[in-house]
C-alpha positions in Angstrom: 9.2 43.7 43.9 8.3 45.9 47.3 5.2 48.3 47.7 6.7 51.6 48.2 5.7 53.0 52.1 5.5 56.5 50.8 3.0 57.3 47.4 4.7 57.7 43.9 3.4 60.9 42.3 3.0 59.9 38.4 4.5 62.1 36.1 2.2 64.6 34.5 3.3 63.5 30.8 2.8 59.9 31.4 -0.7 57.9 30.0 -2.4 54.5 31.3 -1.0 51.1 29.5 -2.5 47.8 29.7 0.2 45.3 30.9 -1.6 42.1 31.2 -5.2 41.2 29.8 -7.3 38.1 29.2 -10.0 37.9 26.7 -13.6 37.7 28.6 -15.8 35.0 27.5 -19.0 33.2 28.7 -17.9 30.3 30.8 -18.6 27.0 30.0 -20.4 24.3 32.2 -17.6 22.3 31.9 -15.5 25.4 33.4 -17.5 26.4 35.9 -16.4 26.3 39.8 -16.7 23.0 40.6 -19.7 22.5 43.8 -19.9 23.9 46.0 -18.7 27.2 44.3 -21.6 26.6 41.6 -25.0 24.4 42.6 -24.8 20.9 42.4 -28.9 20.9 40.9 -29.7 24.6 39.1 -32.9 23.1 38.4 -33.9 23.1 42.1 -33.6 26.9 41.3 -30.2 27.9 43.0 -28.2 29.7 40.4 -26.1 31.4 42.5 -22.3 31.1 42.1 -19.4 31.6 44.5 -21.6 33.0 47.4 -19.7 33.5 50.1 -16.7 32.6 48.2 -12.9 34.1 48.1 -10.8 33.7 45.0 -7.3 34.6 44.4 -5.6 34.7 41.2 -2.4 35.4 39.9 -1.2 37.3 36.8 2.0 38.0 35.1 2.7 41.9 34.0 4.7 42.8 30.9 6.1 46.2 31.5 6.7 47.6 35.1 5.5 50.3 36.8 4.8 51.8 40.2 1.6 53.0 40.0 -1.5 50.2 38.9 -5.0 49.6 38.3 -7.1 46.3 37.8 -9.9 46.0 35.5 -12.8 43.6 36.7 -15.0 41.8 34.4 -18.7 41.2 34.5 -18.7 40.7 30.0 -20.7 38.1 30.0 -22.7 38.0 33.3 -26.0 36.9 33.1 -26.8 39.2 36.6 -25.1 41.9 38.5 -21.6 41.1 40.4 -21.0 42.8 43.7 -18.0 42.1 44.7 -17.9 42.9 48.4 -13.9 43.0 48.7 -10.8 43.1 46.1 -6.7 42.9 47.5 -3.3 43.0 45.3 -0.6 41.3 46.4 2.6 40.0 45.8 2.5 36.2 45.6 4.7 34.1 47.9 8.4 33.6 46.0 7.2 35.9 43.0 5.6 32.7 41.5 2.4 32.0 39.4 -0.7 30.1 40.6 0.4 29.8 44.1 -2.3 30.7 46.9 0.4 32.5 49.1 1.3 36.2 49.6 4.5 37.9 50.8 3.9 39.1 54.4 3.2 42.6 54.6 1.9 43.3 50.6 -1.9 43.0 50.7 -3.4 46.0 49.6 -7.1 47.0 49.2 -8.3 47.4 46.0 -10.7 50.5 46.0 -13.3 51.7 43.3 -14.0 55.2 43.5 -13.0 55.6 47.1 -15.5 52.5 47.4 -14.2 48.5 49.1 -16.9 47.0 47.2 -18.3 47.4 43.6 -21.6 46.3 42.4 -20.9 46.3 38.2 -23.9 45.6 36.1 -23.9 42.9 33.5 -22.1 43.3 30.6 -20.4 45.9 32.5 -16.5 46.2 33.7 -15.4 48.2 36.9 -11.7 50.2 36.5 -9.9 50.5 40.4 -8.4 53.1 41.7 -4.4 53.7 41.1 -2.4 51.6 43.5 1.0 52.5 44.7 2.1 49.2 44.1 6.2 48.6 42.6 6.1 45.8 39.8 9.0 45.0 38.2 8.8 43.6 34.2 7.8 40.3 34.3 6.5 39.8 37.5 3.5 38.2 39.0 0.8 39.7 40.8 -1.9 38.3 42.7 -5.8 39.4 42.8 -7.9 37.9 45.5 -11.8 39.1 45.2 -14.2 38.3 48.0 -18.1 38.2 46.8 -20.3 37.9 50.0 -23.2 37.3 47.9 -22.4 35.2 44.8 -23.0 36.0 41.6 -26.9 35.1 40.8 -26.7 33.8 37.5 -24.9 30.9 35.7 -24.0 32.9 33.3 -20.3 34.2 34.5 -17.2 35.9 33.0 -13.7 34.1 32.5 -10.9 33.5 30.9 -11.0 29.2 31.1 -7.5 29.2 28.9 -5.4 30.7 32.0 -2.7 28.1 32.0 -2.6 29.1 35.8 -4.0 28.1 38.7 -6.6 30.3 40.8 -8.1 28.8 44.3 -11.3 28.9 46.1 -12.0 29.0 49.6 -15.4 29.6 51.3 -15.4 32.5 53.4 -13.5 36.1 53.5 -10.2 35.5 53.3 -9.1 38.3 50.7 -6.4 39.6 53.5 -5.1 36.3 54.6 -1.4 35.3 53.9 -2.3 32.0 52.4 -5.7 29.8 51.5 -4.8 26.7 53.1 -7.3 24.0 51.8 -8.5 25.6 48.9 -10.0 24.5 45.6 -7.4 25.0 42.8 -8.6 25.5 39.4 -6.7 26.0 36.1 -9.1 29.3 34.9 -9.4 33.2 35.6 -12.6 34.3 36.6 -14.1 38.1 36.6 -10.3 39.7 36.1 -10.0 41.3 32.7 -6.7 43.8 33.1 -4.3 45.0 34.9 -3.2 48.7 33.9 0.5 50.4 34.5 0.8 53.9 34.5 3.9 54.4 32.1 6.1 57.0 30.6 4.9 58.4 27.3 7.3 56.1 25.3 5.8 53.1 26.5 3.0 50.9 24.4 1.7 47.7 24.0 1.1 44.9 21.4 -2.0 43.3 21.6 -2.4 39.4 20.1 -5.6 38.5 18.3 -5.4 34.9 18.0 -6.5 31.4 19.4 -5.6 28.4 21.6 -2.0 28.6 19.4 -1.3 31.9 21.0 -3.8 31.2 24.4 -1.1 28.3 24.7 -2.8 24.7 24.2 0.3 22.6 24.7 2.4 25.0 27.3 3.2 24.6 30.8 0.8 25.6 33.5 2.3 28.2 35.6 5.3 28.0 32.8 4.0 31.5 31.4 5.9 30.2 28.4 3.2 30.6 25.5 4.8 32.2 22.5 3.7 35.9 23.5 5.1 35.3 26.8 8.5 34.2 25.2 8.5 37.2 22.7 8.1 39.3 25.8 11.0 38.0 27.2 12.7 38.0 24.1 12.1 41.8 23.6 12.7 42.2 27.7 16.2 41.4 26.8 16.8 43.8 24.1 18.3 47.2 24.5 15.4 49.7 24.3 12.6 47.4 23.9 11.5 47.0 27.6 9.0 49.5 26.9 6.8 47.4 24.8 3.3 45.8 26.9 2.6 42.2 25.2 -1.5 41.6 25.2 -2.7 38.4 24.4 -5.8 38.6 23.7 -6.5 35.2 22.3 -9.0 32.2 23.3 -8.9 28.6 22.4 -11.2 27.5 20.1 -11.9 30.8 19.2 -12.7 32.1 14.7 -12.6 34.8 12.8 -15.9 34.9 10.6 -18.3 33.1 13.5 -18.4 32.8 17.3 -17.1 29.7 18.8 -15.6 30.0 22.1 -15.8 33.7 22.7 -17.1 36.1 20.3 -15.3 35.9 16.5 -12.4 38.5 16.3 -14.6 41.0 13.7 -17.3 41.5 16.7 -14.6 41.5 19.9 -11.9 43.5 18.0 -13.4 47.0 19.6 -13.2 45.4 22.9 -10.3 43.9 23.1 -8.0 45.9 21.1 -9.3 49.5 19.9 -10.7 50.1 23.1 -7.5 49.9 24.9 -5.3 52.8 25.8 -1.5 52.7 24.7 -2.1 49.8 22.1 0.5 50.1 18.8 0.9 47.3 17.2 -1.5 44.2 16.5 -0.7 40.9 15.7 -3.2 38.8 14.0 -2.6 35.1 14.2 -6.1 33.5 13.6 -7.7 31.3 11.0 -7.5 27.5 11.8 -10.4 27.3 13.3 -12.4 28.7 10.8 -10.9 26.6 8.0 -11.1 23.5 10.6 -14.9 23.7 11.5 -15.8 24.5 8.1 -17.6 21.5 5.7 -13.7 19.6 4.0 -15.1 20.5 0.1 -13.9 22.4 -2.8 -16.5 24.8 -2.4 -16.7 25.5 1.1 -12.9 26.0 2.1 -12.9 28.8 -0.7 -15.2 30.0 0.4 -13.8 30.7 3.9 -10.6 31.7 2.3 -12.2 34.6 0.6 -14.1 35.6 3.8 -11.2 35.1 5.7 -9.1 37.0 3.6 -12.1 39.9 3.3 -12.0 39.6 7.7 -8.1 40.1 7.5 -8.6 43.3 5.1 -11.3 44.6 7.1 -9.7 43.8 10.6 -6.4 46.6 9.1 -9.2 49.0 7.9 -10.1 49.3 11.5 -6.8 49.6 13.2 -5.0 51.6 10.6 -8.1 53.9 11.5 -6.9 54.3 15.1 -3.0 54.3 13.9 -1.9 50.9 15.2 0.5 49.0 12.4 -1.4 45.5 11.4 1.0 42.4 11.2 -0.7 38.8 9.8 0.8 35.7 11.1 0.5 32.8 8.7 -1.9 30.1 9.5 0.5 27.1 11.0 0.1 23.5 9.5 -2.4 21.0 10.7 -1.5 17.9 8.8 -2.3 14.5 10.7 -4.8 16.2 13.1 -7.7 14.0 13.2 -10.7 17.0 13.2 -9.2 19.5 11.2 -7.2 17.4 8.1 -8.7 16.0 5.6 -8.0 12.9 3.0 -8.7 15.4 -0.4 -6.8 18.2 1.2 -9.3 20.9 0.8 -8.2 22.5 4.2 -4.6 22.4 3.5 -5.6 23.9 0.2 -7.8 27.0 2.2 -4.8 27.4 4.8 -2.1 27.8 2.0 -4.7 30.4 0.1 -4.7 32.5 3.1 -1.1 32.1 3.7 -0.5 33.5 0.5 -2.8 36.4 0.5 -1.1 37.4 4.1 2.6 37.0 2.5 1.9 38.8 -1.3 -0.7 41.1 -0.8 0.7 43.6 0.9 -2.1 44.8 3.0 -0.1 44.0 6.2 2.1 46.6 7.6 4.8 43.5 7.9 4.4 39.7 7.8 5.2 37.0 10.8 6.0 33.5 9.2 5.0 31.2 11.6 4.3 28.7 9.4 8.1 28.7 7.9 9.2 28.9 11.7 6.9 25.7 12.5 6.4 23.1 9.6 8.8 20.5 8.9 10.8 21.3 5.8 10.5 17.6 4.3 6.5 18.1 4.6 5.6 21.2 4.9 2.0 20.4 5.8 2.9 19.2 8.9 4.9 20.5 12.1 8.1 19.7 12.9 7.9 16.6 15.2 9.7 18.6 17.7 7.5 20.9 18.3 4.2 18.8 18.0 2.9 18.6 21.1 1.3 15.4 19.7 -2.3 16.2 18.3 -0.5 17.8 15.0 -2.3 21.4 15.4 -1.0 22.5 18.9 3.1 23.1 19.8 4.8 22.5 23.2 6.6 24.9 24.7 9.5 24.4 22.4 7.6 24.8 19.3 5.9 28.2 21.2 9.7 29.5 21.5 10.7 28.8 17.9 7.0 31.1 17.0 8.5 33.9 19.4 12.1 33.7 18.0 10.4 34.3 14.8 9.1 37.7 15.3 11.3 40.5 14.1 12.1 42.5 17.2 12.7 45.6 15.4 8.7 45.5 14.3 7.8 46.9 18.0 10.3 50.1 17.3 8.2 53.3 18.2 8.3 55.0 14.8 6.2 58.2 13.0 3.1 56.5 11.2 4.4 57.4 7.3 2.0 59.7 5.2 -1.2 58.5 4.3 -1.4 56.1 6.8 -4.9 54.3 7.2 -6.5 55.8 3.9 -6.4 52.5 2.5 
């Protein structure tokens, strides 16, 4: 990956894709910058967080491209953010969650011409393009500077990153490396990163939870199942212009908010909203089925509302022509907060399962529960991919979801007649 020294002029017929994204959500106290990046007492009134502070982050594009923009993130801030100073970079070696860049890569992020950026709560502020070469695949690093703080405790990230960010007191969003740093495992403030791409080019964005935020996988692996599909379709002849998206949170439901808004109130947000976006995998459920009361009555009912969700969920994206495929809801047997002794859960998760396989309301089906159960009882997973709790896989099990998505599904292909009128 090298920044060019002279500007790439984008082709006229090309559009704006997002190659990497994170859902926003509130963050919680237990995911908050440890002090003193967030006050040791609020109650003594200091709510300030990360004054004076630099963080760098890294990311991992999908698709390639010379030409970039980052999106910054104030969703869920309970005050304005100013950030007084943004940088891309390429990270030392080309490697995830490290606090080094290559000599000679910073660059400074602008916003309208602009070093610094004030964006109002509930707000997000788009950069200018950046001639910046990325290559599919590769990591980036973001490094923002906020003089000030934000002055509220109510901030914007992504806790889920399965990378590691660092903090270090002071302005050091040139400086090659952060030498005694604070690392933590969450994003903060970064919501996208955009590639200006060729008209062919589009993305797939996941809807789903910790399953496809990737509980179980490897920090700095980048080996959650829509990271391994990525690869998988990086490989293929003619599918390296397809953008992966996940847009998923752990703990996160359909029907009600748990971590992060439910899917039906964030699914303009974090999918109709976004340029380029063609497909949309839907792989969300457990939660809802998990959290709600283990009786008869109560896991049919959120079987039907689930199932009236999925329905509505196409409905909306049809609307804006992007094919709708359901993922089946992946077993949970043996977990000690989601199974129960009756088997009214297992009863709601095969219920959905079979609405998503028979009804025909999804533009194809993804059987991740046939790619992750173990065929001598099927309401469990396969030990081997079990990454011991009996609801979350390890990286293997997060390869065996990725191998099972048809390739051929992300083929750019004419919407048929009729599309989206039911």
């Amino acid at each position: 990956m090298t920044i060019p020294t002279e500007p790439a002029v984008p082709p006229s017929d090309g559009h704006w894709v997002p190659t990497w994204t994170a859902m926003p959500q509130l963050t919680e106290p237990d995911n908050m910058p440890p002090p003193p990046f967030t006050p040791d007492d609020p109650a003594l009134g200091d709510t300030t967080v990360l004054a004076g502070t630099t963080v760098r982050q890294t990311v991992r594009v999908s698709v390639g491209g010379r030409r970039l923009r980052v999106r910054v993130t104030n969703a869920f801030g309970g005050a304005a953010l100013p950030v007084t100073k943004a940088t891309l970079a390429l990270p030392a070696g080309g490697r995830a969650g490290v606090s080094a860049v290559q000599a000679g890569t910073v660059r400074p992020v602008t916003f309208h011409g602009r070093a610094s950026v004030t964006i109002p709560a509930g707000a997000q502020a788009v950069s200018d393009p950046l001639e910046v070469e990325a290559p599919p695949r590769s990591n980036l690093t973001v490094t923002v500077y906020l003089a000030e703080g934000q002055r509220s405790l109510s901030i914007t990230s992504h806790p889920g990153s399965r990378t590691t960010s660092h903090l270090l007191t002071g302005d050091h969003a040139d400086a090659a490396d952060l030498p005694g740093a604070t690392a933590v495992d969450h994003w903060y403030f970064l919501g996208g990163v955009e590639v200006w791409a060729r008209p062919s080019v589009a993305a797939v964005a996941v809807v789903g939870d910790s399953l496809s935020d990737g509980r179980g996988s490897t920090t700095n692996g980048n080996d959650r199942w829509p990271d391994r599909l990525l690869d998988r379709l990086q490989s293929r002849h003619g599918m390296d212009g397809v953008a992966v998206l996940n847009q998923a949170a752990g703990g996160n439901r359909v029907l009600n908010d748990g971590l992060g808004p439910n899917a039906l109130a964030r699914l303009d947000r974090d999918v109709l909203a976004h340029s380029g976006v063609a497909w949309l995998v839907l792989f969300e459920g457990v939660n809802d089925i998990g959290t709600a009361e283990a009786s008869p009555a109560a896991q049919k009912q959120v079987a039907d509302d689930l199932i009236f969700a999925y329905d509505q969920i196409v409905t909306r994206a049809h609307a804006r022509g992007i094919r709708v495929y359901g993922a089946t809801l992946t077993p949970f047997g043996g977990n000690d907060s989601y199974d129960d002794a009756q088997g009214c859960r297992e009863g709601a998760r095969q219920a959905v399962n079979q609405w998503i396989r028979a009804a025909g309301r999804f533009d194809a089906v993804i059987d991740f529960d046939r790619a992750a159960r173990d065929p001598a009882e099927p309401r469990r997973l396969l030990a081997a991919y079990d990454v011991g709790d009996h609801l979350h896989l390890n990286p293997a099990g997060y390869q065996a979801l990725a191998d099972a998505v048809p390739a051929h599904l992300f083929r750019r292909e004419p919407l048929p007649p009729g599309f989206g009128f039911a």
